[in-house]
C-alpha positions in Angstrom: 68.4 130.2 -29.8 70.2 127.3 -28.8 73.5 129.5 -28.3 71.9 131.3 -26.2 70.3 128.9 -24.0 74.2 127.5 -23.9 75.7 130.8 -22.9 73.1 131.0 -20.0 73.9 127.8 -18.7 77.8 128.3 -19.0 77.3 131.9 -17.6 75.5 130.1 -14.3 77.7 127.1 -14.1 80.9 130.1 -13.8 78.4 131.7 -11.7 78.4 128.8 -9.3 81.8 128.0 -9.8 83.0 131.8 -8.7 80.9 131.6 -5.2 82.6 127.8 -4.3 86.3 129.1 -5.2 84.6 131.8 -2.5 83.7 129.7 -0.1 86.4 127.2 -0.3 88.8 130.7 -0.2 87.4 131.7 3.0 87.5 128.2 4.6 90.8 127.9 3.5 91.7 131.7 5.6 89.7 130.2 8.2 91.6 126.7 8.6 95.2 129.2 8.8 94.0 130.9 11.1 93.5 128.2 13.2 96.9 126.4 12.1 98.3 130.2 13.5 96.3 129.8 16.6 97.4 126.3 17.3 100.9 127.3 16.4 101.2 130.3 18.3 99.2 127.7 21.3 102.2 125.7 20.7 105.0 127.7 21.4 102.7 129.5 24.7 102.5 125.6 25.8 106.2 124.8 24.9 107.3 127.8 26.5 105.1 127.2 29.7 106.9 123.9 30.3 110.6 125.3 29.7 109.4 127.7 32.3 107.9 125.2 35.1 111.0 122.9 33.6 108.5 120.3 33.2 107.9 117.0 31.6 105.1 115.6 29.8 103.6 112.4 29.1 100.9 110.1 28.6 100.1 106.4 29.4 97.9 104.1 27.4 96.1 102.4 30.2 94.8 99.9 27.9 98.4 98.6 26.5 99.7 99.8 29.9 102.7 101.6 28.5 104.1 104.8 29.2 105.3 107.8 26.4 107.5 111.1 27.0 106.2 113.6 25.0 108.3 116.8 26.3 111.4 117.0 28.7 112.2 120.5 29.9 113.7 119.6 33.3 116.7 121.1 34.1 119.2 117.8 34.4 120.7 115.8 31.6 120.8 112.5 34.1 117.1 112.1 34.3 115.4 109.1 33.9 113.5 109.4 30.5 111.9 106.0 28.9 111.5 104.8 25.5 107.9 105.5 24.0 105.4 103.0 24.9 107.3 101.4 27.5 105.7 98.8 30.0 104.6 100.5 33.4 106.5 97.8 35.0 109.7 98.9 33.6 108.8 102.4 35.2 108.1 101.3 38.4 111.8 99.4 38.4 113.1 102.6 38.5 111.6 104.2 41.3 113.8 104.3 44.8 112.6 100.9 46.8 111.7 103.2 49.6 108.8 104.9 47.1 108.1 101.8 44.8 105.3 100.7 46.4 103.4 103.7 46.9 104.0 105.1 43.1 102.7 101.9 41.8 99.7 101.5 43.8 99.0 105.4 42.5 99.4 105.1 39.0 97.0 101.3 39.0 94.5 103.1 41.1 94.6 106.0 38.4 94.9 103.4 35.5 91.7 101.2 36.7 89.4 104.4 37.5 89.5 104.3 41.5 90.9 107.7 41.5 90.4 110.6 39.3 93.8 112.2 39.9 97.6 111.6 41.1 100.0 114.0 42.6 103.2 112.0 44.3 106.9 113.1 45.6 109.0 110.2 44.9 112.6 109.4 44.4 113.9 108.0 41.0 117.3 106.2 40.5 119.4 108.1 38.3 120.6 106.5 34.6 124.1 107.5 34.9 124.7 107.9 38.8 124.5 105.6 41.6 122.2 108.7 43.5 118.9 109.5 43.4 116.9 112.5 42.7 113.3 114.3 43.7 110.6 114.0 41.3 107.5 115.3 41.6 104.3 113.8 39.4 100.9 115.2 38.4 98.3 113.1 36.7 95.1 112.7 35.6 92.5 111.0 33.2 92.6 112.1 29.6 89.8 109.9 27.9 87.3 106.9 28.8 86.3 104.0 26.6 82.9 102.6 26.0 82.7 101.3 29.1 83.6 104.7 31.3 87.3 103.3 32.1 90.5 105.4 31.7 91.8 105.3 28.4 94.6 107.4 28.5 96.3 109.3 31.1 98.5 112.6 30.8 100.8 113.8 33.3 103.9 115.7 34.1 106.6 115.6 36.2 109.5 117.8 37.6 112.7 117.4 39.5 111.9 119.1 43.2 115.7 118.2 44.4 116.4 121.8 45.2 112.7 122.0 47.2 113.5 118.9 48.9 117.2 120.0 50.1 116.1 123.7 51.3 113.1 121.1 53.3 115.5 119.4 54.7 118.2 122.3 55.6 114.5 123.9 57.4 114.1 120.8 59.4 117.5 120.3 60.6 117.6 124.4 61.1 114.7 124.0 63.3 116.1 120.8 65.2 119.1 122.7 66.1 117.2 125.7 67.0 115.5 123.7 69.4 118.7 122.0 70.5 120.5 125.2 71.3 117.0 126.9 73.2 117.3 123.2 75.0 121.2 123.7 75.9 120.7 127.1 77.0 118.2 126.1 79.2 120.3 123.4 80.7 123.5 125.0 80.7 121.7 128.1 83.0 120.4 125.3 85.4 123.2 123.5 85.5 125.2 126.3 86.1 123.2 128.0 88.7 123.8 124.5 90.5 127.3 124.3 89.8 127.7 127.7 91.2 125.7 128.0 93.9 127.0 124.7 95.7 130.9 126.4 96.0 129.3 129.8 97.0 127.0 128.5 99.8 130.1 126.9 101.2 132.0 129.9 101.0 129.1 131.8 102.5 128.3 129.6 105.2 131.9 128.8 106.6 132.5 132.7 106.2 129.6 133.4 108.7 130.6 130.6 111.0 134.0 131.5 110.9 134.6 134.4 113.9 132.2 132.4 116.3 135.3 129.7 115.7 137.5 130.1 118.7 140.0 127.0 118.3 143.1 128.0 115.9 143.0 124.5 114.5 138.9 124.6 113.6 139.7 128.4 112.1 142.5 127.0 110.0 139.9 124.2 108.8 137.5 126.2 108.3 139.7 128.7 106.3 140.9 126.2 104.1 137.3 124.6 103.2 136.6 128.1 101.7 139.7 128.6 100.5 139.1 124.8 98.3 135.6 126.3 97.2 137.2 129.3 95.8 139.1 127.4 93.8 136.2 125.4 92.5 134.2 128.3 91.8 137.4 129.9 90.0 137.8 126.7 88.3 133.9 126.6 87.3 134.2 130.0 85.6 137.4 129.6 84.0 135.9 127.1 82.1 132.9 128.7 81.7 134.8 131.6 79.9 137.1 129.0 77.7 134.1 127.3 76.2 132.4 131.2 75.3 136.0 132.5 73.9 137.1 129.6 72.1 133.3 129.1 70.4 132.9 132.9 69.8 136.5 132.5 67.2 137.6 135.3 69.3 141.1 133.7 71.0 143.2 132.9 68.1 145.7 130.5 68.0 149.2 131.1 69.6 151.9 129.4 67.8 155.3 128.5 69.2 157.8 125.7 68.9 159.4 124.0 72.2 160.2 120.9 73.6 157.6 119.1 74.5 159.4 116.4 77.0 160.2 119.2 79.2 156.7 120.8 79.3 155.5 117.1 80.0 157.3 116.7 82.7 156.5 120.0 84.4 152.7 118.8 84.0 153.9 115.8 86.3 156.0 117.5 89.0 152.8 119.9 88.8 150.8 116.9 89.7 153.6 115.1 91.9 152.2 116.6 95.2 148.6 116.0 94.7 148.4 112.3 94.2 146.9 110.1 96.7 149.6 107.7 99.1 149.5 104.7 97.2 149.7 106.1 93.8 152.8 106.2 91.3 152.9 109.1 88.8 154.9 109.2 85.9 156.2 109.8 82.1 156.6 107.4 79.2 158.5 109.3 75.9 158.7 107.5 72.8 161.9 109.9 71.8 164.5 111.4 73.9 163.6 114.6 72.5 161.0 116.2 70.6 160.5 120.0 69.1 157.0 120.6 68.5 154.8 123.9 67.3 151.8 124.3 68.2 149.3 126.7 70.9 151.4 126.1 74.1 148.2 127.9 76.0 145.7 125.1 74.7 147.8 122.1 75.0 148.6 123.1 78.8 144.8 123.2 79.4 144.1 120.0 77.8 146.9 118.4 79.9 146.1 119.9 82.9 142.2 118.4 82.7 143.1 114.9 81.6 145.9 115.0 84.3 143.3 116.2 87.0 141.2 113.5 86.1 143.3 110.8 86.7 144.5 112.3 90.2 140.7 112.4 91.0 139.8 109.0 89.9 142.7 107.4 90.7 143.2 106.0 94.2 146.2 103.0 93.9 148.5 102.0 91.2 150.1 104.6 88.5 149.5 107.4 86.6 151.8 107.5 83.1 151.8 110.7 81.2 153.0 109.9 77.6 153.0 110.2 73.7 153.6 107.7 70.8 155.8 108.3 68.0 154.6 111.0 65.5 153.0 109.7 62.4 151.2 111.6 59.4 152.8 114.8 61.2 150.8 114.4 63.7 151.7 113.2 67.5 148.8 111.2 70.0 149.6 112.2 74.0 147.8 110.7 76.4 147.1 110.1 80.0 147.3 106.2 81.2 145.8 105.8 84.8 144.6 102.6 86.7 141.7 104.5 88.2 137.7 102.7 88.9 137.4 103.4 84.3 134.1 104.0 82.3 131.6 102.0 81.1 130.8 101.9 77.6 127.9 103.0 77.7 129.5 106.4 79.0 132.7 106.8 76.8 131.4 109.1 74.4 129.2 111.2 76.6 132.2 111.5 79.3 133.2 114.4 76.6 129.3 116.1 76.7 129.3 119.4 78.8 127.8 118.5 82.5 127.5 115.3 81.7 129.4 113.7 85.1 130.0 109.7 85.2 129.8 109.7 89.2 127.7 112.4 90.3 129.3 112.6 93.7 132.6 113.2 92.3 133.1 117.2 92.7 133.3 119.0 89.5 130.9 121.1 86.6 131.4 118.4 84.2 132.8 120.9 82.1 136.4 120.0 81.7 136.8 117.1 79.3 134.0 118.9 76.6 136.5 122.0 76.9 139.3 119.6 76.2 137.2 118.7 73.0 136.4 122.0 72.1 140.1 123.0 72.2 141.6 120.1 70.4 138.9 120.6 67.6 140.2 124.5 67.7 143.7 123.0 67.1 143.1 120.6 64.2 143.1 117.8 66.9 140.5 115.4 68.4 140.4 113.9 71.8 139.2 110.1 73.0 139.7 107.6 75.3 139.9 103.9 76.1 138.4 102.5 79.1 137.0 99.3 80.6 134.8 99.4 84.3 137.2 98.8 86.8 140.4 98.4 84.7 141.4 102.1 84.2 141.9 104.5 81.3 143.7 106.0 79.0 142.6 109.9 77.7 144.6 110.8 73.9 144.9 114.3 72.4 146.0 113.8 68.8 147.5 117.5 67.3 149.1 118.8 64.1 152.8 119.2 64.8 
């Protein structure tokens, strides 16, 4: 009897023993299966973040320390901090310009007056003197007792590329506003510049048979005769600027002599000087061969030369060069003409832009000079003081 009353017993303790191997069996399938979910979460989250090329991390708001826990961005020189290092220490190496404004984020977020953080700062680079584009997300991850953040998890990502096509739109748009602006002021001033020769011509044309004296006639004649030439003159330049800026008048190169063609530009010139008024050359070598566009040079010459027979009423007017250095070779145009304030000696070389306004001219010729020395691998200036004269350089490749 007693056998049996032990078998029974032993039979219900395996009894019991069988269904918890059971149950512990299925909790077991049922703990992998979550390791696989979490796992397989894992790799879904990793492979988010290499996708977004994020980083991840989390701040203690208690210790006030900050911990990478990912880094997916796309650059090796990001800034990426020791785990658990002081907030401080981050906010050293934000850009001064953003320092502020990060800081007072990330203690608003840290003492509970905001909820959530989303700045575009820049960082200073560990192993460059530049600095980059970051952009940070943030928010509350867990309160204490007491409702305040506990921790904090954010990411970040560089947004250099962003920022750079942002600014390429702005300064697209700027210039797109800049050229509608020129075009507009380049037809007015044109239509100004182009009307005043033609109503001369026009009107002395119509006076002209009513003219019975051979002397008046002859004036008359040569009055619209002068504004012909200005209005030839105005579109002549006109068509320079549009041929030379379209890339569609190439470069002509030949090598000659340039003292000669010097001074032809001042024999040129010879005759139209005012009485009083002493024109001539100044060569640092008896002779010089030089290759460049003939064409161009000639029309830079001939403005800067008309220039100083305009402005120029008494003294002299030297046509020059210096010695060439760096193979290259500076000519300029000395005169003792009324000069330019400094306020104007940059914008003398704007198109329209005129110093004296009742001087005659568009205002085109020294920004064609410009346009044409840039063309040649040059650069024009000038030196000038109010009431002391100037001198106009063209600096070329020879």
């Amino acid at each position: 009897m007693l056998i049996w009353v032990v078998g029974a017993i032993l039979l219900l303790l395996l009894t019991l023993l069988l269904f918890w191997q059971r149950k512990q069996g299925r909790e077991l399938v049922s703990e992998l299966e979550q390791l696989d979910k979490v796992k397989k979460h894992n790799i879904e989250f990793e492979f988010v973040l290499k996708a977004m090329k994020l980083s991840t991390w989390y701040i203690d708001a208690e210790a006030r320390t900050l911990t990478f826990n990912n880094d997916f961005r796309d650059r090796t020189d990001s800034y990426v901090p020791e785990p658990e290092t002081p907030l401080e220490e981050i906010f050293k190496k934000v850009a001064s310009r953003d320092r502020e404004r990060f800081a007072k984020a990330v203690e608003d977020l840290c003492s509970g007056r905001i909820e959530y953080l989303h700045e575009i700062f820049q960082v200073k680079s560990p192993h460059t003197k530049k600095n980059y584009w970051s952009e940070t997300y943030a928010t509350v991850a867990a309160r204490n007792t007491e409702g305040l953040p506990k921790s904090i998890v954010g990411t970040s990502t560089r947004v250099d590329e962003r920022k750079a096509m942002e600014v390429a739109l702005v300064e697209a748009r700027n210039k797109a506003e800049e050229s509608d602006r020129l075009k507009s002021a380049f037809i007015a001033n044109m239509s100004h510049e182009i009307r005043t020769p033609l109503n001369a011509i026009i009107g002395f044309t119509c006076v002209l048979p009513d003219v019975q004296s051979d002397e008046e006639r002859k004036g008359l004649i040569d009055l619209i005769q002068e504004n012909n030439q200005k209005l030839l003159q105005i579109i002549d330049d006109v068509m320079n600027i549009s041929k030379i800026e379209s890339g569609k008048e190439k470069l002509v190169m030949s090598t000659f002599e340039l003292n000669d063609v010097l001074r032809n530009v001042v024999d040129t010139y010879m005759p139209q000087v005012k009485g009083g008024v002493n024109i001539s050359t100044m060569f640092a070598q008896g002779m010089l061969n030089v290759t460049t566009d003939l064409g161009r040079l000639m029309e830079i010459l001939n403005h800067l030369m008309s220039n100083a027979v305009k402005f120029t009423s008494e003294g002299n007017i030297i046509l020059g060069y210096d010695a060439p250095a760096d193979k290259r070779i500076r000519i300029w145009v000395r005169d003792t003409g009324k000069g330019i304030g400094p306020e104007h000696l940059e914008r003398v070389f704007e198109r329209f832009f005129k110093v004296d306004e009742y001087i005659p001219g568009a205002g085109l010729g020294l920004s064609i000079c410009r346009t044409m020395a840039y063309s040649m691998g040059g650069d024009v200036g000038v030196e000038s003081k109010l009431g002391e004269g100037s001198k106009f350089w063209l600096e070329i490749p020879v």
